[in-house]
PDB file with SEQRES, HELIX, SHEET and CRYST1 records, atoms N, CA, C and O in Angstrom:
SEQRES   1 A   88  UNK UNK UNK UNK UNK UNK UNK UNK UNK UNK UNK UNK UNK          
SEQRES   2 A   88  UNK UNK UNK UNK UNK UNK UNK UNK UNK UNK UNK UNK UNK          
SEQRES   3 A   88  UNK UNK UNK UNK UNK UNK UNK UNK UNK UNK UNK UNK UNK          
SEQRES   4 A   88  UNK UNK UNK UNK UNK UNK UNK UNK UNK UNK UNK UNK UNK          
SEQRES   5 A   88  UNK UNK UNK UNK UNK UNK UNK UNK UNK UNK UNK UNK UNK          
SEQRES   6 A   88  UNK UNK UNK UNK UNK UNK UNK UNK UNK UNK UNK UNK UNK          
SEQRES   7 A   88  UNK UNK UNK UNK UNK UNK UNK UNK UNK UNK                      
HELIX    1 AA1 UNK A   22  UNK A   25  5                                   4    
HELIX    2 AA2 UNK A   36  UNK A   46  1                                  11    
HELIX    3 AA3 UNK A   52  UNK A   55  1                                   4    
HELIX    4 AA4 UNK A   57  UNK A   62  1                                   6    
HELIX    5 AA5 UNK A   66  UNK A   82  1                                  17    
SHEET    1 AA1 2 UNK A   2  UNK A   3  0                                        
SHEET    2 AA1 2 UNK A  86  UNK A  87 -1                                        
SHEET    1 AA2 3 UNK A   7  UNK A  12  0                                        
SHEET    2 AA2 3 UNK A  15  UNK A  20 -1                                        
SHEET    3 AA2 3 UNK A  32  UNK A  34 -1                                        
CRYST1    1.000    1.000    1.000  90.00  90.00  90.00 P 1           1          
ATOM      1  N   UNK A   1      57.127  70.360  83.300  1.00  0.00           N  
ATOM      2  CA  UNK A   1      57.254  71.697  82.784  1.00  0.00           C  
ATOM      3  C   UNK A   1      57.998  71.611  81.460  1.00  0.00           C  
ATOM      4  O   UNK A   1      59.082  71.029  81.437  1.00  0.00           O  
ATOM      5  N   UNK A   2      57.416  72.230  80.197  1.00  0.00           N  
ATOM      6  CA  UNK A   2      58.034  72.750  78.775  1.00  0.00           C  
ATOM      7  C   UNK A   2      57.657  73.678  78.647  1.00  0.00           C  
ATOM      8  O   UNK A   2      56.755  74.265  79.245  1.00  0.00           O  
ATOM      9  N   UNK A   3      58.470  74.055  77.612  1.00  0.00           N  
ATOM     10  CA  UNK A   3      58.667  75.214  76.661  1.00  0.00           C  
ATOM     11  C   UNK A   3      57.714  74.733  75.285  1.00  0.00           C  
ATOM     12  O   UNK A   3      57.714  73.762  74.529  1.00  0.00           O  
ATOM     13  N   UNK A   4      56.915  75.988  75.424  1.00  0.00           N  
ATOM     14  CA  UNK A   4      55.745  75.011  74.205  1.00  0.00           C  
ATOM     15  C   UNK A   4      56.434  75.282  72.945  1.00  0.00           C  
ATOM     16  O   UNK A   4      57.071  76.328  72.819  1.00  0.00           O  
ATOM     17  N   UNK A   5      56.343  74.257  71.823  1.00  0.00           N  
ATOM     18  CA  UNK A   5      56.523  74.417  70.736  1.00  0.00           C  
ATOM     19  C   UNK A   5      56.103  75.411  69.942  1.00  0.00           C  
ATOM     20  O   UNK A   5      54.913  75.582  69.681  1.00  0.00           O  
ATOM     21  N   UNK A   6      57.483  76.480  69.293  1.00  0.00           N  
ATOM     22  CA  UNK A   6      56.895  77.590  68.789  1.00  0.00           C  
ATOM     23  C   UNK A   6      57.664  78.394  69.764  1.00  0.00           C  
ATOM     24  O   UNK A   6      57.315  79.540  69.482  1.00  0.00           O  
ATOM     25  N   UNK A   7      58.267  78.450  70.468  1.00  0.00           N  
ATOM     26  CA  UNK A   7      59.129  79.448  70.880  1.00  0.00           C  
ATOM     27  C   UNK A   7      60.844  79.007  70.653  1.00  0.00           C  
ATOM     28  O   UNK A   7      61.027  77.802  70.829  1.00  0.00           O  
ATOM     29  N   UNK A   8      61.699  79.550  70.408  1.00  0.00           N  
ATOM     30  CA  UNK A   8      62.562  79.038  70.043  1.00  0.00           C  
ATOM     31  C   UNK A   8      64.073  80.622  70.619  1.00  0.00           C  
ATOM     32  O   UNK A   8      63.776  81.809  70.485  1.00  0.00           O  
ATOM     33  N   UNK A   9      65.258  80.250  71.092  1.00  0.00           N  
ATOM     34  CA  UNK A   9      65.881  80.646  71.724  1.00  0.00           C  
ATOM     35  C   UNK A   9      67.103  80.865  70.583  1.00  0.00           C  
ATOM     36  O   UNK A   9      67.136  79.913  69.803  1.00  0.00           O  
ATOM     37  N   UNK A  10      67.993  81.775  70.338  1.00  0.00           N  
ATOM     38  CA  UNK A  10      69.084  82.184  69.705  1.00  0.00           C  
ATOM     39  C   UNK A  10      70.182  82.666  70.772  1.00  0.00           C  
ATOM     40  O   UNK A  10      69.974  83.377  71.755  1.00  0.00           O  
ATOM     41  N   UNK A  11      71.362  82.128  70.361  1.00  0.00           N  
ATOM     42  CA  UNK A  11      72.219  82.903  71.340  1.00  0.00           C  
ATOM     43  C   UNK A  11      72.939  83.987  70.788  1.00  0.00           C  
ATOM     44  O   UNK A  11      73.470  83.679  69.721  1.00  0.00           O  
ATOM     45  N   UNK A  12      73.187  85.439  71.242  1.00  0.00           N  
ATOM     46  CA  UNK A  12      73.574  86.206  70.596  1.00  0.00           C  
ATOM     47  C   UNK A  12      74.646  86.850  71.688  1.00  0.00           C  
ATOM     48  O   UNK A  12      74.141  87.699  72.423  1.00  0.00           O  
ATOM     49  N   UNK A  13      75.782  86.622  71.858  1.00  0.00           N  
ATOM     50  CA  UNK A  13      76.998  86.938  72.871  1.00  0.00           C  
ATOM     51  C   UNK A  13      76.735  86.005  73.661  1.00  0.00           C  
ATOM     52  O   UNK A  13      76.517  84.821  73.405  1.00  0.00           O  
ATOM     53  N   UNK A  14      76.767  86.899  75.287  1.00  0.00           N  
ATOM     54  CA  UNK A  14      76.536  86.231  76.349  1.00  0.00           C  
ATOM     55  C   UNK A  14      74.908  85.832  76.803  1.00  0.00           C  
ATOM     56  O   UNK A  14      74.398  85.428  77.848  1.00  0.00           O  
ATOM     57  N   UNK A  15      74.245  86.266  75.055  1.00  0.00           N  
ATOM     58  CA  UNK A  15      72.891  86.574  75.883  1.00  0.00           C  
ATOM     59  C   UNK A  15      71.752  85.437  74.826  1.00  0.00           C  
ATOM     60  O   UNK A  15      72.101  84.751  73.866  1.00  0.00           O  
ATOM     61  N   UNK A  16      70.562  85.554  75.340  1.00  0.00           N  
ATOM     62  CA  UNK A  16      69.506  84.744  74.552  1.00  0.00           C  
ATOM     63  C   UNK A  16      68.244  85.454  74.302  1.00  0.00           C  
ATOM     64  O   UNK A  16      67.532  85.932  75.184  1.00  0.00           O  
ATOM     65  N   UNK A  17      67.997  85.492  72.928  1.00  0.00           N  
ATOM     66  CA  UNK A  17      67.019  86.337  72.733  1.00  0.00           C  
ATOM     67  C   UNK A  17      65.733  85.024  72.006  1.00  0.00           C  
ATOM     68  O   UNK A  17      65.935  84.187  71.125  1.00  0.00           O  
ATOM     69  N   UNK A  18      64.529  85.289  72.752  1.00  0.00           N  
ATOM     70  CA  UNK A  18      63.482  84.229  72.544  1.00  0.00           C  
ATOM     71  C   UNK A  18      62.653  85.189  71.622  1.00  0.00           C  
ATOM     72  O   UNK A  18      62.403  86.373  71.849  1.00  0.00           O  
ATOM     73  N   UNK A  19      62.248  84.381  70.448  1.00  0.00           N  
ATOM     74  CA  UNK A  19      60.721  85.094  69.653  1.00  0.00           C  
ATOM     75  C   UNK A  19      59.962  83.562  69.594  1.00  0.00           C  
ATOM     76  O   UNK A  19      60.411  82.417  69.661  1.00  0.00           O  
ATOM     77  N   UNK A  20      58.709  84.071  69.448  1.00  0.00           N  
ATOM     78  CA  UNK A  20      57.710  83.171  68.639  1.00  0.00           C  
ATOM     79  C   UNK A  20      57.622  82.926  67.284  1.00  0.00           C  
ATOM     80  O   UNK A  20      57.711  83.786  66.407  1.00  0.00           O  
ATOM     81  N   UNK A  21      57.417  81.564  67.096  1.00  0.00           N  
ATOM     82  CA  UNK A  21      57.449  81.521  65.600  1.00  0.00           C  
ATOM     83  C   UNK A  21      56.110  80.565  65.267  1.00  0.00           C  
ATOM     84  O   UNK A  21      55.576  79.698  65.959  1.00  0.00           O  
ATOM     85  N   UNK A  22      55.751  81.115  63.811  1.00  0.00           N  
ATOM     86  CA  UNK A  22      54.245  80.320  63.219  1.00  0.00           C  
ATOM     87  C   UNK A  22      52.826  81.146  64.050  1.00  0.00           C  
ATOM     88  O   UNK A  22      52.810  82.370  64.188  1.00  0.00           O  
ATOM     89  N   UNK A  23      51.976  80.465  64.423  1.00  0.00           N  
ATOM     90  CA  UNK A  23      50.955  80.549  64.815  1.00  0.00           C  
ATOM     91  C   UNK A  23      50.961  81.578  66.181  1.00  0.00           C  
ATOM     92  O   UNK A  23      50.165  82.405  66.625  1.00  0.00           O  
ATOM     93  N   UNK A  24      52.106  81.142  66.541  1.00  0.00           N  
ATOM     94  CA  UNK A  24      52.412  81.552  68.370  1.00  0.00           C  
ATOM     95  C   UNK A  24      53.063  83.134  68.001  1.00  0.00           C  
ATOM     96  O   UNK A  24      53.207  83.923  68.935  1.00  0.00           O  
ATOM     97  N   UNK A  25      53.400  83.494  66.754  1.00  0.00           N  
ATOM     98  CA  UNK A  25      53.660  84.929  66.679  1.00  0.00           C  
ATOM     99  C   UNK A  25      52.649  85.852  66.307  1.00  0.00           C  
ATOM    100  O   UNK A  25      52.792  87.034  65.993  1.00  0.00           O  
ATOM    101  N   UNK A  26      51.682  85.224  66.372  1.00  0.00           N  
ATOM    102  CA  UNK A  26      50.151  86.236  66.110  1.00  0.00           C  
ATOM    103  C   UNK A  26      49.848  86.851  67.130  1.00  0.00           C  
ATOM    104  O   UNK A  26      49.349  87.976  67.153  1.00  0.00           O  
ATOM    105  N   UNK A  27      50.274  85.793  68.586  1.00  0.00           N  
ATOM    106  CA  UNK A  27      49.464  86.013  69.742  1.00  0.00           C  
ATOM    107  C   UNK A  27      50.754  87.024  70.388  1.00  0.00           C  
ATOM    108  O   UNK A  27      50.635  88.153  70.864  1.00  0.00           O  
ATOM    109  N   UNK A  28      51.760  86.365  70.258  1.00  0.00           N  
ATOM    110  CA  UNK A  28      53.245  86.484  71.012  1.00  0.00           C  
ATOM    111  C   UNK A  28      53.629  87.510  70.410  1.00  0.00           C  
ATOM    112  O   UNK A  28      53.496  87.318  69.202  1.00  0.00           O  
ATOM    113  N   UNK A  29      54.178  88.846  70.700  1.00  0.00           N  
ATOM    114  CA  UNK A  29      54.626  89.820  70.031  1.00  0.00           C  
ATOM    115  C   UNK A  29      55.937  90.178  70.612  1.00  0.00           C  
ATOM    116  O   UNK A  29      56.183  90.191  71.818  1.00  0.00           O  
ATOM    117  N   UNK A  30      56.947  90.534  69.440  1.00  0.00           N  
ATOM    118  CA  UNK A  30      58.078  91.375  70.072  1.00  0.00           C  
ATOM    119  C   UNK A  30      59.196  89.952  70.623  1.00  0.00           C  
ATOM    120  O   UNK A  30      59.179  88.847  70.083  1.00  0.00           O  
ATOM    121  N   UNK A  31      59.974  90.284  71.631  1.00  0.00           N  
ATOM    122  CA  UNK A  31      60.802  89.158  71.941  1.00  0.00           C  
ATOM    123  C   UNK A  31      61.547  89.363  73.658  1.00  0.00           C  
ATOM    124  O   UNK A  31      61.625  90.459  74.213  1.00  0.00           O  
ATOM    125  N   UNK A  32      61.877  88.470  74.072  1.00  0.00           N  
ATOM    126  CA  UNK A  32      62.469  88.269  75.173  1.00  0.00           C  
ATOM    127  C   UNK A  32      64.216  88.041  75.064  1.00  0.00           C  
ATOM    128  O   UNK A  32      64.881  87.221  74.430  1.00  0.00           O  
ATOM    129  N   UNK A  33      64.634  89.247  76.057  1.00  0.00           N  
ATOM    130  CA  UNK A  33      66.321  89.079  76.185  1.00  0.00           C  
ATOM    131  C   UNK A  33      66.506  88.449  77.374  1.00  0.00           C  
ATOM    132  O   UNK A  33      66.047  88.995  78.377  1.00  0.00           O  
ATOM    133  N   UNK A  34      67.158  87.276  77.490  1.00  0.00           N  
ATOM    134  CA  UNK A  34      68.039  86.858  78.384  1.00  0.00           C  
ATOM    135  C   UNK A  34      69.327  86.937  78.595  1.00  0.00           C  
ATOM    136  O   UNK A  34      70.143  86.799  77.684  1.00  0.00           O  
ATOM    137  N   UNK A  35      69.818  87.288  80.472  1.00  0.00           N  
ATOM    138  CA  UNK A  35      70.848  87.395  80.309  1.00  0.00           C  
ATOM    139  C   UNK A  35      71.332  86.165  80.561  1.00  0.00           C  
ATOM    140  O   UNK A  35      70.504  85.278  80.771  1.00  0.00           O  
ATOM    141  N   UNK A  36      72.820  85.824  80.600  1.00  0.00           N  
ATOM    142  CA  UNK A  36      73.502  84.840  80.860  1.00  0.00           C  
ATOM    143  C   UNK A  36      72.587  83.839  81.621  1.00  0.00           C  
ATOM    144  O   UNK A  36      71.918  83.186  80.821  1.00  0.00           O  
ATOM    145  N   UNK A  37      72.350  83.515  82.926  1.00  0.00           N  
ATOM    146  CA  UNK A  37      71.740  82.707  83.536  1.00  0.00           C  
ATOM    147  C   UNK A  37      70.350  83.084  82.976  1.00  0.00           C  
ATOM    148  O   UNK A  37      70.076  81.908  82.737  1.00  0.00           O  
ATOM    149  N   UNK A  38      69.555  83.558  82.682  1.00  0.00           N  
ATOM    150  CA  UNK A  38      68.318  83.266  82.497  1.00  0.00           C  
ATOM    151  C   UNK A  38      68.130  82.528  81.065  1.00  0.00           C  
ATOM    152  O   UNK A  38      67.101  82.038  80.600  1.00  0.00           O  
ATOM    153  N   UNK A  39      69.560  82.603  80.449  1.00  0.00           N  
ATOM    154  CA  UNK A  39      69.466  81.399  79.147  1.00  0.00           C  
ATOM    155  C   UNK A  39      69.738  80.342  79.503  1.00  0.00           C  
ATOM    156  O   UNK A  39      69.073  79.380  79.119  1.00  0.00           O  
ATOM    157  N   UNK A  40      70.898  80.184  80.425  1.00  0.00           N  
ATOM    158  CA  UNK A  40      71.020  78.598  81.194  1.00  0.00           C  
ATOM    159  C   UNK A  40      70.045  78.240  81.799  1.00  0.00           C  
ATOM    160  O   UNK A  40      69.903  77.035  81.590  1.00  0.00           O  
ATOM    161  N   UNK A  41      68.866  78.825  82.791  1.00  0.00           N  
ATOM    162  CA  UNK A  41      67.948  78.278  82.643  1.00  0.00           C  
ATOM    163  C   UNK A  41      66.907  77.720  81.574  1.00  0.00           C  
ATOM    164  O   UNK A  41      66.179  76.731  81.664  1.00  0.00           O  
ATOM    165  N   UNK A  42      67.013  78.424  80.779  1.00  0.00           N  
ATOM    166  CA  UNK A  42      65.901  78.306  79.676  1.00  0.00           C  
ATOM    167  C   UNK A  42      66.521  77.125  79.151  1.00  0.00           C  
ATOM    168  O   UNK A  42      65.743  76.176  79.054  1.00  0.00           O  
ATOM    169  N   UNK A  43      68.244  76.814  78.616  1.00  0.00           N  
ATOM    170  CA  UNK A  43      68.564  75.910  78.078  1.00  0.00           C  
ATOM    171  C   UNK A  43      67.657  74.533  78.990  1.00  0.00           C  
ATOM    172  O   UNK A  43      66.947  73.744  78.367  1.00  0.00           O  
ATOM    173  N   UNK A  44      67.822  74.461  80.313  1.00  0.00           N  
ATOM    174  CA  UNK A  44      67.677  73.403  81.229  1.00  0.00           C  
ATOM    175  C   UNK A  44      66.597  72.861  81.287  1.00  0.00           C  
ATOM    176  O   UNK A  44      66.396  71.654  81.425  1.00  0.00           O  
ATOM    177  N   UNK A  45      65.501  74.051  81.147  1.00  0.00           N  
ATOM    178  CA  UNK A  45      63.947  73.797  80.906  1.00  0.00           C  
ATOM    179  C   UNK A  45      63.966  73.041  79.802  1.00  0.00           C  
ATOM    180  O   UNK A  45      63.266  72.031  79.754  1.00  0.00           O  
ATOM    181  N   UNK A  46      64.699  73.381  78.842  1.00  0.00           N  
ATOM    182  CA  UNK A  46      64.698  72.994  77.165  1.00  0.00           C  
ATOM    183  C   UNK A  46      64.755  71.732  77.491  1.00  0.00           C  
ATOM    184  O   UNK A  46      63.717  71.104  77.284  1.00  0.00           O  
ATOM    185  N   UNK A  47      65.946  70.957  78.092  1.00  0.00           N  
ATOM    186  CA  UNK A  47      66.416  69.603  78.141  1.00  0.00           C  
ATOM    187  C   UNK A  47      65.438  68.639  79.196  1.00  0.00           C  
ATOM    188  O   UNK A  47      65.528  67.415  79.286  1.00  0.00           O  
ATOM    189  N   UNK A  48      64.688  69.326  79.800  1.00  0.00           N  
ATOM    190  CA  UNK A  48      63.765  68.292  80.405  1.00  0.00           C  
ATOM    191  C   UNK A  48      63.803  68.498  82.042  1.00  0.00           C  
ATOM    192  O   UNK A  48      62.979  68.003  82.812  1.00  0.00           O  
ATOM    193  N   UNK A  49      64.956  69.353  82.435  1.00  0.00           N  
ATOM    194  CA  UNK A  49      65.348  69.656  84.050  1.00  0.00           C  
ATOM    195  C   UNK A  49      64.099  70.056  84.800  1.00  0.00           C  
ATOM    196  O   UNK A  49      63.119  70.746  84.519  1.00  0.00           O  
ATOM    197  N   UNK A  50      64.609  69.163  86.176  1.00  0.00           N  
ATOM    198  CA  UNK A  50      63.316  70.140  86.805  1.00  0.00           C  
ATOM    199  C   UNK A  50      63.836  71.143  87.974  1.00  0.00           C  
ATOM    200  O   UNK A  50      65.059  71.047  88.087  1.00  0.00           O  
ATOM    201  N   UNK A  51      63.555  71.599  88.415  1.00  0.00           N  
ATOM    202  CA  UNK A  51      63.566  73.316  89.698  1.00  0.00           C  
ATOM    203  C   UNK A  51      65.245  72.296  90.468  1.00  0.00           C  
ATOM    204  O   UNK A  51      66.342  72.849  90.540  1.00  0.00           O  
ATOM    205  N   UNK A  52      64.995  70.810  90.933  1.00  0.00           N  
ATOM    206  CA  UNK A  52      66.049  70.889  92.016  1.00  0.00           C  
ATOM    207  C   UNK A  52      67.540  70.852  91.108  1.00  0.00           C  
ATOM    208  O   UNK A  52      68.574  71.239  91.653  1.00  0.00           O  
ATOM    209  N   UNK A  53      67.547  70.264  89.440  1.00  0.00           N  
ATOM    210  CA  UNK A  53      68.490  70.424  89.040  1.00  0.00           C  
ATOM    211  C   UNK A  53      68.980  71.364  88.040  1.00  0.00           C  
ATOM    212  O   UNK A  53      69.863  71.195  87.200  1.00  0.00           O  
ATOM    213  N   UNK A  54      68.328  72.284  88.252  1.00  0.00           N  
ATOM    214  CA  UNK A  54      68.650  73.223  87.350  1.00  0.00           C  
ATOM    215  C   UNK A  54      69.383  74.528  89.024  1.00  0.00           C  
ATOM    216  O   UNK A  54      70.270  75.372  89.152  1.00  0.00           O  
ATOM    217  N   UNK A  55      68.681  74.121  89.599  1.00  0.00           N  
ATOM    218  CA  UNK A  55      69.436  74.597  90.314  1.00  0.00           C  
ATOM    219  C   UNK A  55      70.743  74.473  91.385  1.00  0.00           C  
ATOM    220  O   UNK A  55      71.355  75.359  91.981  1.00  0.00           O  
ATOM    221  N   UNK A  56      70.933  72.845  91.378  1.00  0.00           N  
ATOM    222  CA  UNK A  56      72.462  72.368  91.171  1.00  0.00           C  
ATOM    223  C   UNK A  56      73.268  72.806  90.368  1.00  0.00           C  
ATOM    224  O   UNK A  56      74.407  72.969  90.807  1.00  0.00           O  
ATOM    225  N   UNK A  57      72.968  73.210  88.713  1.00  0.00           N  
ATOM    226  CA  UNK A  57      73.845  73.173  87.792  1.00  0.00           C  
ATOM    227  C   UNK A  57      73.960  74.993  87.704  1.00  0.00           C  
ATOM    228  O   UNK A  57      74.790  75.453  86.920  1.00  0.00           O  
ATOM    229  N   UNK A  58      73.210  75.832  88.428  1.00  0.00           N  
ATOM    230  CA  UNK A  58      73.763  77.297  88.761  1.00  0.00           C  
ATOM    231  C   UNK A  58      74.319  77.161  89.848  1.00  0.00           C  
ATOM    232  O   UNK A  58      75.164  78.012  90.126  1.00  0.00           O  
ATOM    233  N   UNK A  59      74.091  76.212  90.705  1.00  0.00           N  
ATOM    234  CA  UNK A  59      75.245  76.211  92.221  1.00  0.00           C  
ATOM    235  C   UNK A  59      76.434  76.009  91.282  1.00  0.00           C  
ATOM    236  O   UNK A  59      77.098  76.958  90.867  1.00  0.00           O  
ATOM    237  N   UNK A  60      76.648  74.879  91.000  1.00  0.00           N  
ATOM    238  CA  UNK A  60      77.948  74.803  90.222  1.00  0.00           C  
ATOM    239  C   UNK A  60      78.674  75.656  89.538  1.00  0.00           C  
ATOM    240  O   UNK A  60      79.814  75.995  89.857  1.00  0.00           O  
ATOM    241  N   UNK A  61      78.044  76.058  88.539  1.00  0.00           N  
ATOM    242  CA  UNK A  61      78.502  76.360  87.439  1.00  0.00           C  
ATOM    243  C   UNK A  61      79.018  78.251  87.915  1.00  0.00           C  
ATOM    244  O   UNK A  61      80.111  78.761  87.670  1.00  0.00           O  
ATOM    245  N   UNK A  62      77.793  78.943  88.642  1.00  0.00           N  
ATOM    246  CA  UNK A  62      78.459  80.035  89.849  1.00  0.00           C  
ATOM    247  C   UNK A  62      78.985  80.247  90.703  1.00  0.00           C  
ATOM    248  O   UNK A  62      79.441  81.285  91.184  1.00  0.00           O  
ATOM    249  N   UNK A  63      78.965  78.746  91.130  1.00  0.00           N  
ATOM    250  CA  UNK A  63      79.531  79.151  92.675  1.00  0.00           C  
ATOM    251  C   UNK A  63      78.660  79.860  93.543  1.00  0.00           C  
ATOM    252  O   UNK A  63      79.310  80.600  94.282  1.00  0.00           O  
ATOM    253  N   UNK A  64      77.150  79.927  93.777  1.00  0.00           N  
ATOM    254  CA  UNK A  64      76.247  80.450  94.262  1.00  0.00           C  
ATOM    255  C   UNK A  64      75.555  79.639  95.276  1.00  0.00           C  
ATOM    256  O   UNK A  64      75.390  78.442  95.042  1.00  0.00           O  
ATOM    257  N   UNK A  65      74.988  80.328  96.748  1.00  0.00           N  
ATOM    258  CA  UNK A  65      74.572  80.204  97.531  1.00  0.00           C  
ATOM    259  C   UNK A  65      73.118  79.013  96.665  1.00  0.00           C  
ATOM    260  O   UNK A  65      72.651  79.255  95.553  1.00  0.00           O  
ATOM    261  N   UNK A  66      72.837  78.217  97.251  1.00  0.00           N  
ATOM    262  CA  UNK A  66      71.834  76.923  96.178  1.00  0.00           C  
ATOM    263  C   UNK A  66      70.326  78.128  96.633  1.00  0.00           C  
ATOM    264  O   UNK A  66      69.438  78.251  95.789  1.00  0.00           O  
ATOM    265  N   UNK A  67      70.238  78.775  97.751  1.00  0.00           N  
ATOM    266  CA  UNK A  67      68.420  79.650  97.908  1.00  0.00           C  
ATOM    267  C   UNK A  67      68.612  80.620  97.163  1.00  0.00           C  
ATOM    268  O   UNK A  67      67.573  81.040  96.653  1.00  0.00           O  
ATOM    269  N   UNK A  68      69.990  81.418  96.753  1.00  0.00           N  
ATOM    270  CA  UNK A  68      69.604  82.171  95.610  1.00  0.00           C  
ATOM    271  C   UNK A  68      69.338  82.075  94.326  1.00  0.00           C  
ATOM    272  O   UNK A  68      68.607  82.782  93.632  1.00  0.00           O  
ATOM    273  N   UNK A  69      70.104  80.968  93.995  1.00  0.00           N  
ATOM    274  CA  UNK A  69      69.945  80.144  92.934  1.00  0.00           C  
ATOM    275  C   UNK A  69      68.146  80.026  92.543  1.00  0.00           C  
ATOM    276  O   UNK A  69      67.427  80.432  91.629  1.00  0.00           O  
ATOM    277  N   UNK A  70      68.000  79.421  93.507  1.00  0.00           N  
ATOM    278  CA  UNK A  70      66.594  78.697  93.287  1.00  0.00           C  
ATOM    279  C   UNK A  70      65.551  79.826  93.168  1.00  0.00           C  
ATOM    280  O   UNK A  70      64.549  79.714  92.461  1.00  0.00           O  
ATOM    281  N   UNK A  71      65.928  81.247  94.116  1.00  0.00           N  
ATOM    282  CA  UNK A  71      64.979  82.255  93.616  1.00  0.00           C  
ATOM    283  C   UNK A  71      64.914  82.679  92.560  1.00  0.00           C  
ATOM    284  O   UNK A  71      63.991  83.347  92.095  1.00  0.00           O  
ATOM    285  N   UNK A  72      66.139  82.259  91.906  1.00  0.00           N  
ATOM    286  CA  UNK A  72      66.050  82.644  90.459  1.00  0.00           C  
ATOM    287  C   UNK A  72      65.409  82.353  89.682  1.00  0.00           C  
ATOM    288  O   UNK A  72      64.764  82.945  88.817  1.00  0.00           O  
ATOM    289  N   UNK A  73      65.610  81.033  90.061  1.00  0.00           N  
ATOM    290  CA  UNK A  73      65.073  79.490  89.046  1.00  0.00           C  
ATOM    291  C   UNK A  73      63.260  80.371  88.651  1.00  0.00           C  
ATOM    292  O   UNK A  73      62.766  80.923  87.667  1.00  0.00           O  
ATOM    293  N   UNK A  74      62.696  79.976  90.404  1.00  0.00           N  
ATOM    294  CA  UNK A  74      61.263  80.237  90.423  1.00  0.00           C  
ATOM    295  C   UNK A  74      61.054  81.037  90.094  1.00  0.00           C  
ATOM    296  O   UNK A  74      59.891  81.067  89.689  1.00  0.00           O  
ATOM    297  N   UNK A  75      61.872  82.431  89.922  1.00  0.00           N  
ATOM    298  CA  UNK A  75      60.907  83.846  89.827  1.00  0.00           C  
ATOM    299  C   UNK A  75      61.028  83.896  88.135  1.00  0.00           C  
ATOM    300  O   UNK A  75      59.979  84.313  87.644  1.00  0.00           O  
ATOM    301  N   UNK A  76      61.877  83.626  87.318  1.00  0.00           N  
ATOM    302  CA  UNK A  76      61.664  83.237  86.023  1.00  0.00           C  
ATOM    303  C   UNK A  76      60.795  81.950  85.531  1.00  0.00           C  
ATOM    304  O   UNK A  76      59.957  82.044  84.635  1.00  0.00           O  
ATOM    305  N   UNK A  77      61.036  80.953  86.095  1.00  0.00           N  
ATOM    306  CA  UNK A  77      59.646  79.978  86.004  1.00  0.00           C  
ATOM    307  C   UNK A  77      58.304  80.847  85.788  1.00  0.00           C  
ATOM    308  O   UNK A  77      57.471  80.560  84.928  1.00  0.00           O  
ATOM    309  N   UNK A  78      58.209  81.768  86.528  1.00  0.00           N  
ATOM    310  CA  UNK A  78      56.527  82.544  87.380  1.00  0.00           C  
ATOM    311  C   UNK A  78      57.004  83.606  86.048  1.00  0.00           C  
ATOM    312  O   UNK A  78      55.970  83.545  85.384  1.00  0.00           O  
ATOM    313  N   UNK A  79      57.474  84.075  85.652  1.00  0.00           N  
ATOM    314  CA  UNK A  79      57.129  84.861  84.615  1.00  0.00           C  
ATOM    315  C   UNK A  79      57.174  84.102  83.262  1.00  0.00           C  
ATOM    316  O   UNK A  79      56.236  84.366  82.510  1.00  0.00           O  
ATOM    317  N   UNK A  80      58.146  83.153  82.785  1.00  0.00           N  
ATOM    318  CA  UNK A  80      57.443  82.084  82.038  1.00  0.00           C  
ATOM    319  C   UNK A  80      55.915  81.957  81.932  1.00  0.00           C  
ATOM    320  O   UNK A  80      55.231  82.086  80.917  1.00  0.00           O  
ATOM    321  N   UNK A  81      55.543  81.697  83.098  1.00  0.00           N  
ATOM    322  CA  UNK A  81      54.394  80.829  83.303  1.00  0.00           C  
ATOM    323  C   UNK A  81      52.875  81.814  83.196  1.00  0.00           C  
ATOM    324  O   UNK A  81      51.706  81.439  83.102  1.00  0.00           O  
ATOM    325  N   UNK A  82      53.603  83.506  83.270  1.00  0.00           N  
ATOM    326  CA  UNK A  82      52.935  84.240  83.507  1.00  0.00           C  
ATOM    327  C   UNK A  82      52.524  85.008  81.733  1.00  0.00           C  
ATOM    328  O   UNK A  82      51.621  85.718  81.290  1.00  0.00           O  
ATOM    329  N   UNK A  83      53.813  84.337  81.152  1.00  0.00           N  
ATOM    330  CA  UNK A  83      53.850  85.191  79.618  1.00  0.00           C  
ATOM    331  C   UNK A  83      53.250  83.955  79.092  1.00  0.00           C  
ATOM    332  O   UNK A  83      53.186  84.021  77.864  1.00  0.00           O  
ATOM    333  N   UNK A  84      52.771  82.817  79.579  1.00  0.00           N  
ATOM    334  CA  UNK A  84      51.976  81.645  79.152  1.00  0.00           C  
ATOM    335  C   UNK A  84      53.008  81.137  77.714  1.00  0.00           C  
ATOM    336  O   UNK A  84      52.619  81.071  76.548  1.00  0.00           O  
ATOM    337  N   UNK A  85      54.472  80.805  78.267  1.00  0.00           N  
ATOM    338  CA  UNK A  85      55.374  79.962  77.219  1.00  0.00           C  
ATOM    339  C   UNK A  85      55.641  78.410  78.034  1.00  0.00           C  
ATOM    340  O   UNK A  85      56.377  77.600  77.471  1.00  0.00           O  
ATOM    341  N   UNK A  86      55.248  78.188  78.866  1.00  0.00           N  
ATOM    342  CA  UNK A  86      54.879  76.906  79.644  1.00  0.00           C  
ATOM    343  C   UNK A  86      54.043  76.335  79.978  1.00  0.00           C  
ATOM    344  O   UNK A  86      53.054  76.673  80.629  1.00  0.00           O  
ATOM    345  N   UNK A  87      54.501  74.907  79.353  1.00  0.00           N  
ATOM    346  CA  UNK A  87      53.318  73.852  79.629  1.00  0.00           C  
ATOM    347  C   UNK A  87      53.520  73.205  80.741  1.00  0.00           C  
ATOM    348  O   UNK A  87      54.681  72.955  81.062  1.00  0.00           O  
ATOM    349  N   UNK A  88      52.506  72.821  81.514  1.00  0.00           N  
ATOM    350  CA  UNK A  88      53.172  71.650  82.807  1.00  0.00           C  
ATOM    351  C   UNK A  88      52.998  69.814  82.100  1.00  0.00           C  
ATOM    352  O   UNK A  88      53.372  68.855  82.774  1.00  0.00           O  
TER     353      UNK A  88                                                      
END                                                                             
């Protein structure tokens, strides 16, 4: 799983705001806010992580039950995957 080239992440407070850039902003319109954890995920995707350690590093880093964690993980994965910004 990536983040296709051409989307690119800014941090602005606690939060992450994604646009498309080049070619991918013809198709891609407007932009995506993340909050806190849905940028730590995105960072994790960024770095190469896959589903079981990205969701170690929100157990950790929250202090969170690891199945809520992970619903997180997936249900943003599935809209990723659904706004077609992921490659497998």
């Amino acid at each position: 799983m990536k983040i296709k080239d051409g989307f690119i992440k800014h941090n602005i407070g606690d939060k992450g705001v994604v646009v498309a850039t080049g070619e991918l902003s013809i198709h891609f319109h407007g932009m995506i806010e993340l909050n806190q954890t849905g940028s730590d995920i995105w960072d994790e995707i960024a770095k190469g992580s896959d589903v079981p350690q990205i969701v170690e590093m929100l157990t950790q880093k929250y202090e969170i039950d690891p199945a809520f964690a992970e619903a997180d993980v997936l249900k943003l994965i599935g809209q990723m995957k659904d706004a077609e910004i992921l490659e497998d």
